[in-house]
Structures are given as structure tokens and as C-alpha cells.
MARGU-556461 format. One line per field, with one value per atom (N, C-alpha, C, O, CB): atom name; x, y, z. Coordinates in Angstrom, 3 decimals. Glycine has a CB too. Example, Ala and Ser with C-alpha at 12.3 -4.5 7.8 and 13.67 -1.06 7.14 Angstrom:
2
atom = [N|CA|C|O|CB|N|CA|C|O|CB] .
east = [13.190|12.300|13.200|14.236|11.308|12.850|13.670|12.900|13.409|14.084] .
north = [-5.690|-4.500|-3.300|-3.319|-4.473|-2.250|-1.060|0.030|1.138|-0.598] .
up = [7.800|7.800|7.800|8.465|9.046|7.080|7.140|7.870|8.039|5.725] .
END
This chain:
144
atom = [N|CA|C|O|CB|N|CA|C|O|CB|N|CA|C|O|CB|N|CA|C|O|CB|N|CA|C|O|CB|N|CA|C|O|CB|N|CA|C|O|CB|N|CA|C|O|CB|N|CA|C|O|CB|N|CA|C|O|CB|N|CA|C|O|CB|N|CA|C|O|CB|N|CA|C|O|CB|N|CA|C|O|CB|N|CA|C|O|CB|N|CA|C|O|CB|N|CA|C|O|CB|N|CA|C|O|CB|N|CA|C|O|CB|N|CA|C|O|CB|N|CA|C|O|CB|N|CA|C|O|CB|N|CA|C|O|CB|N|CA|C|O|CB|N|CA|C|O|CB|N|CA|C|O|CB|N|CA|C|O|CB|N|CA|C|O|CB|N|CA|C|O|CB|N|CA|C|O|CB|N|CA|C|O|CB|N|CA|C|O|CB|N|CA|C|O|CB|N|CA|C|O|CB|N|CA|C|O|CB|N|CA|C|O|CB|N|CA|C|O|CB|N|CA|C|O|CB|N|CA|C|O|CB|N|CA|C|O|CB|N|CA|C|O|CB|N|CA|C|O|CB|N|CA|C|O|CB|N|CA|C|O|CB|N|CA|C|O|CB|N|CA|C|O|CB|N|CA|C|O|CB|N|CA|C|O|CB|N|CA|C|O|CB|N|CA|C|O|CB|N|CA|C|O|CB|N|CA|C|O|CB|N|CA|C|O|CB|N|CA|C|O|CB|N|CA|C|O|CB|N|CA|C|O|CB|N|CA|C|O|CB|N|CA|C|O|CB|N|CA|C|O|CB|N|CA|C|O|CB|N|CA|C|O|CB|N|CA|C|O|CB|N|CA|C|O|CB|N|CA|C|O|CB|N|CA|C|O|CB|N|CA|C|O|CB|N|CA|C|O|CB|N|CA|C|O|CB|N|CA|C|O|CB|N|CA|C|O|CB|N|CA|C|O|CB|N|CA|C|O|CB|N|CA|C|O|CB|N|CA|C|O|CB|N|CA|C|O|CB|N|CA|C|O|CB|N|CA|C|O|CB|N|CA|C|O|CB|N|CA|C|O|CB|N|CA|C|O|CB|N|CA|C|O|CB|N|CA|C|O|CB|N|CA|C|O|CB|N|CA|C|O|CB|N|CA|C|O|CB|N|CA|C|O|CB|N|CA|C|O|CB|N|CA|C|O|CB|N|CA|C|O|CB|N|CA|C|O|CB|N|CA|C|O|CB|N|CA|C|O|CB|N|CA|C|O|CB|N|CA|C|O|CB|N|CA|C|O|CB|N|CA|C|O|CB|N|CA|C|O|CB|N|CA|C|O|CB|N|CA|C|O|CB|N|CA|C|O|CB|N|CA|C|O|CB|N|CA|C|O|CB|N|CA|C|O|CB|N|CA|C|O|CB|N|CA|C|O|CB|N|CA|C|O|CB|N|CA|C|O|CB|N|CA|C|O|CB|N|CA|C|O|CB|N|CA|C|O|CB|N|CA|C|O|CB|N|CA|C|O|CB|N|CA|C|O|CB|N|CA|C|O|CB|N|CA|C|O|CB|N|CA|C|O|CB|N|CA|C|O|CB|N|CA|C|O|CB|N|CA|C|O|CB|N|CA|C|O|CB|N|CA|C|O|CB|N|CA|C|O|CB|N|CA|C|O|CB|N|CA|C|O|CB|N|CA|C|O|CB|N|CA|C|O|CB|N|CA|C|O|CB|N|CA|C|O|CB|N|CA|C|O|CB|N|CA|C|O|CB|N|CA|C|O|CB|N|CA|C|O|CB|N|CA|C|O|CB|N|CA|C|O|CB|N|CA|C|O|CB|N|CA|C|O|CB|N|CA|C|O|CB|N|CA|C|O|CB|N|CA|C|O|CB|N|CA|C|O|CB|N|CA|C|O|CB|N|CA|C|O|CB|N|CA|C|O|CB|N|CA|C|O|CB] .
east = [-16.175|-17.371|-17.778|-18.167|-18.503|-17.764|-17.903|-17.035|-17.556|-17.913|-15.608|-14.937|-15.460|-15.476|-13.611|-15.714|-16.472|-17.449|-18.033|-16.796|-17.925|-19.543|-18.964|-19.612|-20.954|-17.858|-17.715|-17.044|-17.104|-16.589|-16.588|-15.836|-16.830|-16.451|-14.509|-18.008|-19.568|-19.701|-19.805|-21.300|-19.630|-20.851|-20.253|-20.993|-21.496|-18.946|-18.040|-18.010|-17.765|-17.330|-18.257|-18.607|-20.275|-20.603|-18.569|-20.774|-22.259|-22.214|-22.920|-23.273|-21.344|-21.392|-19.893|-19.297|-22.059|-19.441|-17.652|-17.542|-17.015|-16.905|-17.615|-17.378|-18.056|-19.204|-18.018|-16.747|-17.101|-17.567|-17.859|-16.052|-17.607|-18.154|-19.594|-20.286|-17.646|-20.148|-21.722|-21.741|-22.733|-22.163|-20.679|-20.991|-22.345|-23.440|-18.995|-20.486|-20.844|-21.843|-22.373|-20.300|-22.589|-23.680|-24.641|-25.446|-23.836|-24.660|-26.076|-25.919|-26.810|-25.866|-25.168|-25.230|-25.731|-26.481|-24.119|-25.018|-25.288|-26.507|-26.824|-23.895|-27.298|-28.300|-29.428|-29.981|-28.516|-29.322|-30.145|-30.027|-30.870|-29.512|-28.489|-28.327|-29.069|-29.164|-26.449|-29.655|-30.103|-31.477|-32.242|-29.701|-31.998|-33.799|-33.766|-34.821|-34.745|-32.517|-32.957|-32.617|-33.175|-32.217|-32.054|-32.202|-33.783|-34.278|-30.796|-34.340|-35.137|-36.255|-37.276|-35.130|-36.213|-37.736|-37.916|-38.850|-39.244|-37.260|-37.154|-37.232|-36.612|-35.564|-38.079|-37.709|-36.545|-36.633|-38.530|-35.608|-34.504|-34.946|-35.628|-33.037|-34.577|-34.901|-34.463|-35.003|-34.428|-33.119|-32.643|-32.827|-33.564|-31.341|-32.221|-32.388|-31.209|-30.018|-31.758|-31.444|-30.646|-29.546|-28.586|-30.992|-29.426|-28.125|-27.117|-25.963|-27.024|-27.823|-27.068|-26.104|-24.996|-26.332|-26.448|-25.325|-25.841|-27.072|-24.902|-25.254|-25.455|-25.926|-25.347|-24.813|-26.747|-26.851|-26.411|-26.809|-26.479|-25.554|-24.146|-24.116|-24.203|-21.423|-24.005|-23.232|-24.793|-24.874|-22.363|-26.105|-27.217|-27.567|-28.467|-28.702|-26.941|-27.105|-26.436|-26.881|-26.344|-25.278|-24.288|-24.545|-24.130|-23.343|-25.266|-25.588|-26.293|-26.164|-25.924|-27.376|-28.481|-28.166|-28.637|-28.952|-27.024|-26.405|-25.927|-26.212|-24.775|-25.310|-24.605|-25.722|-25.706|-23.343|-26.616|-27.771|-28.634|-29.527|-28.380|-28.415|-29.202|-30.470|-31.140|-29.050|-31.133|-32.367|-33.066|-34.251|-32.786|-31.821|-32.389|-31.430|-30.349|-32.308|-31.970|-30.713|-30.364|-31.150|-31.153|-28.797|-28.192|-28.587|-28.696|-26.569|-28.783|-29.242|-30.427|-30.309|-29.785|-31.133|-32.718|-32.339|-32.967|-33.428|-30.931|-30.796|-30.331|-30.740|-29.939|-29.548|-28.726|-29.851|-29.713|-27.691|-30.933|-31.873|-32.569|-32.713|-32.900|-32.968|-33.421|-32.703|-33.201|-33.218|-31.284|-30.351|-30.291|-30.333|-29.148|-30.157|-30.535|-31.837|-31.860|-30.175|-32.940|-34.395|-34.351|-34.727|-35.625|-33.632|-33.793|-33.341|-33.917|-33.602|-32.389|-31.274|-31.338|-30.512|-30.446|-32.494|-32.949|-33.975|-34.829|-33.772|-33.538|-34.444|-35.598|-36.670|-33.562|-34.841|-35.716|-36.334|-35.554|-34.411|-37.156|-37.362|-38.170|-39.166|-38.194|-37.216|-37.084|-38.368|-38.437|-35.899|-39.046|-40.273|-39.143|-38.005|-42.041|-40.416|-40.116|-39.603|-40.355|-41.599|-38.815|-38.419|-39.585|-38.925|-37.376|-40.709|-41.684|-42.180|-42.524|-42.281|-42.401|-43.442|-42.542|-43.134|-44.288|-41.260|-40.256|-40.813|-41.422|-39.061|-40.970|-41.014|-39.166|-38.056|-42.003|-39.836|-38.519|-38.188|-37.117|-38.281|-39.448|-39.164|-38.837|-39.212|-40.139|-37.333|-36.663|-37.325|-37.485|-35.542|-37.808|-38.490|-37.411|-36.281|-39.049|-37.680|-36.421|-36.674|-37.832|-35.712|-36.028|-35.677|-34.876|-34.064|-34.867|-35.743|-35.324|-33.860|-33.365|-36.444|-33.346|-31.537|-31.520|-30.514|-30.706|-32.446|-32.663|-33.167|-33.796|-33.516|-32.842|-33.314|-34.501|-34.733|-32.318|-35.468|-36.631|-36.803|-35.829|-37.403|-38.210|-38.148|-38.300|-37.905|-39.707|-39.329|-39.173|-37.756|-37.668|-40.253|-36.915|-35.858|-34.368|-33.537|-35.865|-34.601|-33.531|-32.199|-31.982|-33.372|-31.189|-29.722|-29.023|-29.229|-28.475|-28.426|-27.417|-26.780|-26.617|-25.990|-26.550|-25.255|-26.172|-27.044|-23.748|-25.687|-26.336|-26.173|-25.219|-26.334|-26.916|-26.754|-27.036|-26.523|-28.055|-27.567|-27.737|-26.973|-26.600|-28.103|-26.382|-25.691|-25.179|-26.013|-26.506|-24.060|-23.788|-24.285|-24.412|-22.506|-24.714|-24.876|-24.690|-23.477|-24.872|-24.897|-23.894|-23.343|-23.983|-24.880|-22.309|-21.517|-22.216|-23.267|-20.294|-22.025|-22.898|-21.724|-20.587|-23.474|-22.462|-21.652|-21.387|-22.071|-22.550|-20.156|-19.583|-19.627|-19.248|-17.718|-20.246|-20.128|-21.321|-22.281|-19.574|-21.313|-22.908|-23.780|-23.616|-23.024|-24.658|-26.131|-26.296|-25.872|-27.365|-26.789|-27.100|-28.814|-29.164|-26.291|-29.685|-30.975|-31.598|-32.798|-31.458|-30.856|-31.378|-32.815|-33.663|-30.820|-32.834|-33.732|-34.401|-35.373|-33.431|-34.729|-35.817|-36.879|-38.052|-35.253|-36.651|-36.838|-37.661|-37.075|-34.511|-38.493|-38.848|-39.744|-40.298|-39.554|-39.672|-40.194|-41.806|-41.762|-38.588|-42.834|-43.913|-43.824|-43.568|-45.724|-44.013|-44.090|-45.998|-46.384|-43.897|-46.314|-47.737|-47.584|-47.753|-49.534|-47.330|-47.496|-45.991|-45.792|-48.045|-45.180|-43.586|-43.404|-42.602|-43.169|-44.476|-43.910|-43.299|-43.741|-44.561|-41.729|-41.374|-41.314|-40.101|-41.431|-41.706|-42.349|-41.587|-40.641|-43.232|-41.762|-40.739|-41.038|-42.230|-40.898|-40.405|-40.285|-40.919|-39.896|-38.813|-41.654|-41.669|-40.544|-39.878|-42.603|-40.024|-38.892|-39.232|-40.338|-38.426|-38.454|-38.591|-38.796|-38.383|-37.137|-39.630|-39.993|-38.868|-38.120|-41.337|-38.881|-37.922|-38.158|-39.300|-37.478|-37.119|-38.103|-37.601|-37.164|-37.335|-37.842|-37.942|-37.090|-37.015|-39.907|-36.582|-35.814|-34.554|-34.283|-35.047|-34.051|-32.582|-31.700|-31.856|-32.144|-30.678|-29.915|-28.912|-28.566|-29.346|-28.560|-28.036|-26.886|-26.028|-28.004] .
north = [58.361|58.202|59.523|59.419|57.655|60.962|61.748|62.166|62.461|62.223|62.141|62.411|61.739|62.410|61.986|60.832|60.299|60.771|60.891|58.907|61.164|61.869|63.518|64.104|62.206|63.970|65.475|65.291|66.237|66.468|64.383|64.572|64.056|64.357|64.003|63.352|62.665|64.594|65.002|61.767|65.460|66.447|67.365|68.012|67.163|67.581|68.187|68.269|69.336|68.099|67.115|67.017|67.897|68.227|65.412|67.994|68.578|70.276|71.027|67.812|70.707|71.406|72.108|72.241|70.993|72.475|72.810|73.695|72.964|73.464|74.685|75.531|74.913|74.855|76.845|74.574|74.242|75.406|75.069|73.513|76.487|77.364|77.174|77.143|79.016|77.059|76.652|75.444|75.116|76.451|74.690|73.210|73.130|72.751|72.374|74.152|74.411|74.675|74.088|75.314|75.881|76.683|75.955|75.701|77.760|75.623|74.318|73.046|72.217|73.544|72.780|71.742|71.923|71.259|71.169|73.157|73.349|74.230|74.614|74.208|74.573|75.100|73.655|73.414|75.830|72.966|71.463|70.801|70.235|70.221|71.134|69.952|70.578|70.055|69.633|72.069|73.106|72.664|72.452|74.905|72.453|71.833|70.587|70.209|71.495|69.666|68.367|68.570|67.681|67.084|69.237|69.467|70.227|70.068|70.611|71.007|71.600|71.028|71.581|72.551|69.457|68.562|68.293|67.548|69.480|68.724|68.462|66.566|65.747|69.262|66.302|64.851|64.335|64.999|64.359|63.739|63.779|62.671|61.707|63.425|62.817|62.277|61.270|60.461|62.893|60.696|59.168|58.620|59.129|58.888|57.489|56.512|57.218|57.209|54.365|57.552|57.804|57.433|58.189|57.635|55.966|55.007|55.482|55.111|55.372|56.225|56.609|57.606|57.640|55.395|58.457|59.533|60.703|60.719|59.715|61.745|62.746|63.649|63.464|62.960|64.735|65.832|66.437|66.807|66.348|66.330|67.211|65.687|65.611|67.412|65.078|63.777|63.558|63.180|61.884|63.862|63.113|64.177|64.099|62.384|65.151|66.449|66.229|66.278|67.849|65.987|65.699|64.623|64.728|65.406|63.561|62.688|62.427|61.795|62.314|63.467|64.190|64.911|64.814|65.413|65.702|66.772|65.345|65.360|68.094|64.344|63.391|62.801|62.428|62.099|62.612|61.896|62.163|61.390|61.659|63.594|64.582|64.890|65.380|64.857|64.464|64.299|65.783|66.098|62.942|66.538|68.096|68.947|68.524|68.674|70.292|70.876|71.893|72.557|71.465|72.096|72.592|74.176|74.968|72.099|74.626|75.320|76.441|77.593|74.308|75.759|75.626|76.382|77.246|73.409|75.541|75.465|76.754|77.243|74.358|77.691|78.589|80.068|81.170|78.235|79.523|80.442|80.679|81.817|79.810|79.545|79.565|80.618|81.294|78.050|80.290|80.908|82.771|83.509|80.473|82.813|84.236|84.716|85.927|84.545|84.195|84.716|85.245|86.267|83.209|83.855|83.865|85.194|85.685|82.870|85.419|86.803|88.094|88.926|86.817|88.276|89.268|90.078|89.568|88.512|91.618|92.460|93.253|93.625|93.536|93.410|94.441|93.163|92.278|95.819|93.146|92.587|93.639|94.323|91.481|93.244|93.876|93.880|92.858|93.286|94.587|93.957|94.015|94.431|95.320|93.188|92.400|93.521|94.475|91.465|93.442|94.336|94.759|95.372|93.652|94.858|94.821|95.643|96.661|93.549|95.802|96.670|97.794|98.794|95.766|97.756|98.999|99.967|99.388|98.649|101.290|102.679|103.306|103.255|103.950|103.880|104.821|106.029|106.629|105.136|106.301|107.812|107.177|106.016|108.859|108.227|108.731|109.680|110.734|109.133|109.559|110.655|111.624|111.203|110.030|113.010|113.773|114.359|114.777|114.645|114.662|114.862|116.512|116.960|113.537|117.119|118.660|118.831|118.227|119.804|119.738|120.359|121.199|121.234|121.226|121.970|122.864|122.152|121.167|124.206|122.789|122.452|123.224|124.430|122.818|121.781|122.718|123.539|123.805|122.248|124.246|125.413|124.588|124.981|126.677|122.852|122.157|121.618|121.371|120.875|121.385|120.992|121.250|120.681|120.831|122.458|123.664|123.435|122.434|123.845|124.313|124.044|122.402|122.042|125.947|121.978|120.715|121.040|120.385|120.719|122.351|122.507|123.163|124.031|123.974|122.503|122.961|124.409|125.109|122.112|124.774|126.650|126.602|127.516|127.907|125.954|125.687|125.667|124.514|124.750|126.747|127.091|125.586|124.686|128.078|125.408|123.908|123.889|124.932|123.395|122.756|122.553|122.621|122.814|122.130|122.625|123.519|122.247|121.320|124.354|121.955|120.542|119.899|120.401|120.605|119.209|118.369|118.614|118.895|116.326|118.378|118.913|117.163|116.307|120.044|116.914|115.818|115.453|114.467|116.171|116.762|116.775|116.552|116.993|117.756|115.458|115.253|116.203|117.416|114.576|115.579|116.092|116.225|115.163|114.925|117.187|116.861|117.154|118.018|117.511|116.215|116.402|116.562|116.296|115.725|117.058|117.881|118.122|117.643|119.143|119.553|120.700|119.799|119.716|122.410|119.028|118.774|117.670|117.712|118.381|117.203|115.449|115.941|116.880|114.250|115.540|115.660|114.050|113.383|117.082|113.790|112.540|112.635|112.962|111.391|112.254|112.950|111.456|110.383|113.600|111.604|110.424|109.756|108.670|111.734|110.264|109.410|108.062|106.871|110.887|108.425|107.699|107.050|106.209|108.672|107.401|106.946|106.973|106.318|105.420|108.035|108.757|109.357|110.384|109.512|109.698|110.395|111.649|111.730|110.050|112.615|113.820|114.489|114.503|114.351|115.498|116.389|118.012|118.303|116.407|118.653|119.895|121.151|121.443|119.918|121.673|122.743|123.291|123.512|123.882|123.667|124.354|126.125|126.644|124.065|126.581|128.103|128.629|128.253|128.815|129.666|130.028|131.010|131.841|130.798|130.827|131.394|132.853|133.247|130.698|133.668|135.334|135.210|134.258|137.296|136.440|136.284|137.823|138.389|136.166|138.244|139.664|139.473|138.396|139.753|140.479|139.926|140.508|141.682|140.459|139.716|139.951|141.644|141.977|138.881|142.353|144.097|143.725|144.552|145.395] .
up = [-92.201|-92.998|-93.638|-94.802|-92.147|-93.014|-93.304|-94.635|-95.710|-92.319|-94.376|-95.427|-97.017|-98.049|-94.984|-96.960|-98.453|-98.491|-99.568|-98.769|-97.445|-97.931|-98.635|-99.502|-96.034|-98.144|-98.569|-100.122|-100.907|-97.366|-100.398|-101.197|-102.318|-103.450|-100.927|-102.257|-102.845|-103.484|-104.640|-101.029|-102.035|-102.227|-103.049|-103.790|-100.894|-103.080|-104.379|-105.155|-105.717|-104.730|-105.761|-106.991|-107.596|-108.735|-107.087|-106.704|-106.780|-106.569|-107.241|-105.452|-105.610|-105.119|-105.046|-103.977|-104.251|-106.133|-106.201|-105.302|-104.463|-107.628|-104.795|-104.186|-102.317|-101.876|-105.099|-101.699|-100.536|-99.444|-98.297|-100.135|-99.773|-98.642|-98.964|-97.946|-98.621|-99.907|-100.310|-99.636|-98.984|-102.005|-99.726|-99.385|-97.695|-97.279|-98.953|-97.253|-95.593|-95.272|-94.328|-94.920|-96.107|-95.842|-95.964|-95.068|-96.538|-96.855|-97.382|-96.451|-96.635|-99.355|-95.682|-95.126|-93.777|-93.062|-95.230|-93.615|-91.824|-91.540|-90.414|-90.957|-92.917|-92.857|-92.189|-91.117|-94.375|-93.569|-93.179|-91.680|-90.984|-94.188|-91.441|-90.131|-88.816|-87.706|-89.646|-89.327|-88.221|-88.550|-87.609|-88.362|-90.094|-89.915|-89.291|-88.783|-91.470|-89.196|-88.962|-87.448|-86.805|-89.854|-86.814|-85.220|-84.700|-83.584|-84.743|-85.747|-85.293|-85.311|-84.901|-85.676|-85.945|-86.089|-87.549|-87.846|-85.526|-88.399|-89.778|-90.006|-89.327|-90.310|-91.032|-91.292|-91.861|-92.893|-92.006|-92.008|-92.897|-94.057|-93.709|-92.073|-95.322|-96.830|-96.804|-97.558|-98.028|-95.837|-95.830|-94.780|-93.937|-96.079|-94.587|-93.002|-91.755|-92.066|-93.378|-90.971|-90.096|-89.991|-90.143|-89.323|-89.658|-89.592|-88.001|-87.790|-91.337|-87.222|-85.958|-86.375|-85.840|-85.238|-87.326|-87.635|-87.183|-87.149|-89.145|-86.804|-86.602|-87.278|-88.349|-86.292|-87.455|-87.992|-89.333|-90.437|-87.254|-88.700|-90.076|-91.474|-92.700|-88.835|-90.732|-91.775|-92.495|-93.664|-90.696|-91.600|-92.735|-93.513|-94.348|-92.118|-93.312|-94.361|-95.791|-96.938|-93.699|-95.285|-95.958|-97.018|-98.173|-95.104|-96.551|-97.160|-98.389|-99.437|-96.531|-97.585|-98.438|-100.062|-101.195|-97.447|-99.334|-100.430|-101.433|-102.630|-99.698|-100.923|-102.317|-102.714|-103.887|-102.033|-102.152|-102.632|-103.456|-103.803|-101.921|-103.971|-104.057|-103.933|-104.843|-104.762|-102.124|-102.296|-101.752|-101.637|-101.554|-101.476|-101.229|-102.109|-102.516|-99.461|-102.385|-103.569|-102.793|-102.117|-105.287|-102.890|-101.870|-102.302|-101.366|-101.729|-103.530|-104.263|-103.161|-102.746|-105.456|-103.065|-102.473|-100.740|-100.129|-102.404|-100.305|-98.933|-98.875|-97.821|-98.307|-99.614|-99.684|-99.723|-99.192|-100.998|-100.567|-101.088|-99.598|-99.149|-102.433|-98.912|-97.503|-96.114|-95.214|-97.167|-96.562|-95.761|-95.303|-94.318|-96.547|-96.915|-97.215|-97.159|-96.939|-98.390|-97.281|-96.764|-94.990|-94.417|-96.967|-94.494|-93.806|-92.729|-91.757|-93.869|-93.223|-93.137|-93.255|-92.880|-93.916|-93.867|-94.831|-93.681|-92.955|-96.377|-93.803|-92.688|-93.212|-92.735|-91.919|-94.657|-95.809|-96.822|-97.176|-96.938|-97.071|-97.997|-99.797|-100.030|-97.161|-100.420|-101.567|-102.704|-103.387|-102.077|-102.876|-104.319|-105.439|-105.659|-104.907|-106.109|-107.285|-108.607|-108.807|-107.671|-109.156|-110.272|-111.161|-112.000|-111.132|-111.531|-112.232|-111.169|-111.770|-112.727|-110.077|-109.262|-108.664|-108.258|-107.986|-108.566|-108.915|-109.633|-110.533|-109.695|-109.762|-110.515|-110.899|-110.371|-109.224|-112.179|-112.217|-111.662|-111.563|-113.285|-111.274|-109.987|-109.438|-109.273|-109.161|-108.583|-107.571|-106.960|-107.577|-107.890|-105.765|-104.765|-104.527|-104.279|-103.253|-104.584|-103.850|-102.967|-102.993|-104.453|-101.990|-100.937|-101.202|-102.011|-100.441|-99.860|-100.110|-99.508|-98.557|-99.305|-100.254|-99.957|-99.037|-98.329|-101.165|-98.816|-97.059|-96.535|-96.920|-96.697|-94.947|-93.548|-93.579|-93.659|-92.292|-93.460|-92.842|-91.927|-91.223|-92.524|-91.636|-90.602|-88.869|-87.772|-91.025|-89.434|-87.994|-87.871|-86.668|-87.767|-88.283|-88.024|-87.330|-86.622|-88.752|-88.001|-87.570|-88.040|-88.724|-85.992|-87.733|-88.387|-87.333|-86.174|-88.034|-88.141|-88.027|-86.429|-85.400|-89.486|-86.847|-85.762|-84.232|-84.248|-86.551|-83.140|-82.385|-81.714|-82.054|-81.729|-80.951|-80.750|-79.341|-78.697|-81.701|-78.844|-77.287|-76.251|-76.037|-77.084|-75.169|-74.249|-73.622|-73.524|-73.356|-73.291|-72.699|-71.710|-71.068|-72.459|-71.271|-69.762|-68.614|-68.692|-69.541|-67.516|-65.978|-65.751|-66.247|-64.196|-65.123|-64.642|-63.943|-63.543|-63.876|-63.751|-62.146|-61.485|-61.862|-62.042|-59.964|-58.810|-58.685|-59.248|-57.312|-57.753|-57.863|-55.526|-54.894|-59.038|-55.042|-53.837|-53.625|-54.257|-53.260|-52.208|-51.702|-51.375|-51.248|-50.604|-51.259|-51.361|-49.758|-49.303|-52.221|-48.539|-47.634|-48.136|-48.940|-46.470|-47.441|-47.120|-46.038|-45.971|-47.469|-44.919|-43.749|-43.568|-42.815|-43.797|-45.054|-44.779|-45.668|-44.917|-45.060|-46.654|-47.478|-46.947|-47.317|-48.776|-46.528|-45.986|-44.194|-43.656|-45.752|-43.646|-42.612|-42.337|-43.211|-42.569|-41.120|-41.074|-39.661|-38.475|-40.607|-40.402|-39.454|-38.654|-39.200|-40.251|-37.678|-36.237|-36.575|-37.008|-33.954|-36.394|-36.195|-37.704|-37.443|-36.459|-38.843|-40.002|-40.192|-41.069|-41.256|-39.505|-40.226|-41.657|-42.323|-39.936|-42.139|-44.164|-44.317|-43.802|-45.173|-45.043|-45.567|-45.953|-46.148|-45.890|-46.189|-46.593|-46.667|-45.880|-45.996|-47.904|-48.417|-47.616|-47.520|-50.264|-47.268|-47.041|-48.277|-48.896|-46.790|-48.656|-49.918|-50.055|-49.043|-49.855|-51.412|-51.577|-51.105|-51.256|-53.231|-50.734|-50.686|-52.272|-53.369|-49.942|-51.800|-53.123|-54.202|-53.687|-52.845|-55.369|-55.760|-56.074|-56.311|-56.705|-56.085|-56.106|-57.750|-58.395|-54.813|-58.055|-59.644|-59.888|-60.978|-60.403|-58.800|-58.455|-59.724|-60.255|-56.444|-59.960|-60.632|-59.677|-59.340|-62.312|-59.154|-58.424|-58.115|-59.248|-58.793|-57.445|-57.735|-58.025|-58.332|-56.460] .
END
């Protein structure tokens, strides 16, 4: 049954990748609660789209235009509210920005050997909390 319906919508619609698009756009409103323009007849989805398209009671035209809205992240103004300035954009690095290339000493490795926590970790008895040890203080000497 389908096949006569595609070959109906061909004629309307020469280019069958539009066909597809426009069809399976619709068969996605008529799953989603969409009313459909003809009688059901116990067909599925796809086929009353399809139907539609030979019937021409939706324009596949319309469905395609939907598709691509729908798709769309930027949405573009209208050619008339366009300017002919081009904003430019400065050719140096600003002074917040700094050079491209980075200048920053690499990083120390991570150590790949466990951790003992002996000395940091102490556990007080009356509360059963956790509690950290203070670190020793660091001297600020430079080493001889």
C-alpha cells in the first residue's frame, strides 16, 4: 500500500530525500499528538504522512522549512536589519591576555607511590572524629 503512496508523492515531490524528510518529519507530529488531515484507516504513521504528501493536504515544502528551524542553534536576522560594518577585532594580544604561547614552568609529576597517613590523621576516643594532625610549619630558610 505504501509503495503507491510513494510513487503518488513523486510526482509532487521529485527529489526523494525531501520526500523522506518531509515525511518523517510529519510521521514524528503525528506520533507526538498531531491531528492527521485524513482518516486513519489503521495505518501507521509513516504511510498517513505519506498519504498526506499525495493528497496534498500538507506541503512538504512547509515540512522541510519546519525541519530546519527546528535544527537551527543560531538564529540569523533578517537581511534588512544586517549592517555593512564589520566590527574589527584587534591584531595584538592584549595586555589581559598575554602571549598564546605558554611560559609557565611544567608541573612536578605526581608521585605514583602511596600515601602513608600515620602522622596526619589521629583519631580522638571520646567523639570517634577523625581529626587531622597540623602540618609542621614550613621554615622559609633557603636551604645551605
Amino acid at each position: 500500500m505504501a509503495r503507491v503512496t510513494v510513487e503518488d508523492c513523486t510526482k509532487l515531490v521529485p527529489n526523494r530525500f525531501n520526500l523522506v524528510l518531509a515525511a518523517s518529519a510529519r510521521a514524528r507530529q503525528l506520533f507526538s499528538g498531531a491531528e492527521p488531515t485524513l482518516e486513519r484507516d489503521r495505518d501507521k504513521n509513516s504511510v498517513i504522512a505519506l498519504r498526506e504528501i499525495a493528497a496534498e493536504t500538507i506541503d512538504p515544502d512547509q515540512m522541510l522549512e519546519t525541519i530546519i528551524q527546528n535544527m537551527q542553534k543560531v538564529i540569523l536576522p533578517e537581511e534588512e536589519e544586517l549592517s555593512d560594518e564589520i566590527p574589527v577585532i584587534a591584531a595584538t594580544p592584549s595586555a589581559n591576555t598575554g602571549d598564546a604561547i605558554n611560559t609557565e614552568a611544567p608541573a612536578e609529576p605526581i608521585s605514583t607511590e602511596p600515601v602513608s597517613n600515620e602522622n596526619t590523621v589521629n583519631e580522638d576516643s571520646a567523639d570517634g572524629v577523625m581529626m587531622a594532625d597540623p602540618q609542621p610549619p614550613v621554615s622559609e630558610e633557603a636551604p645551605e
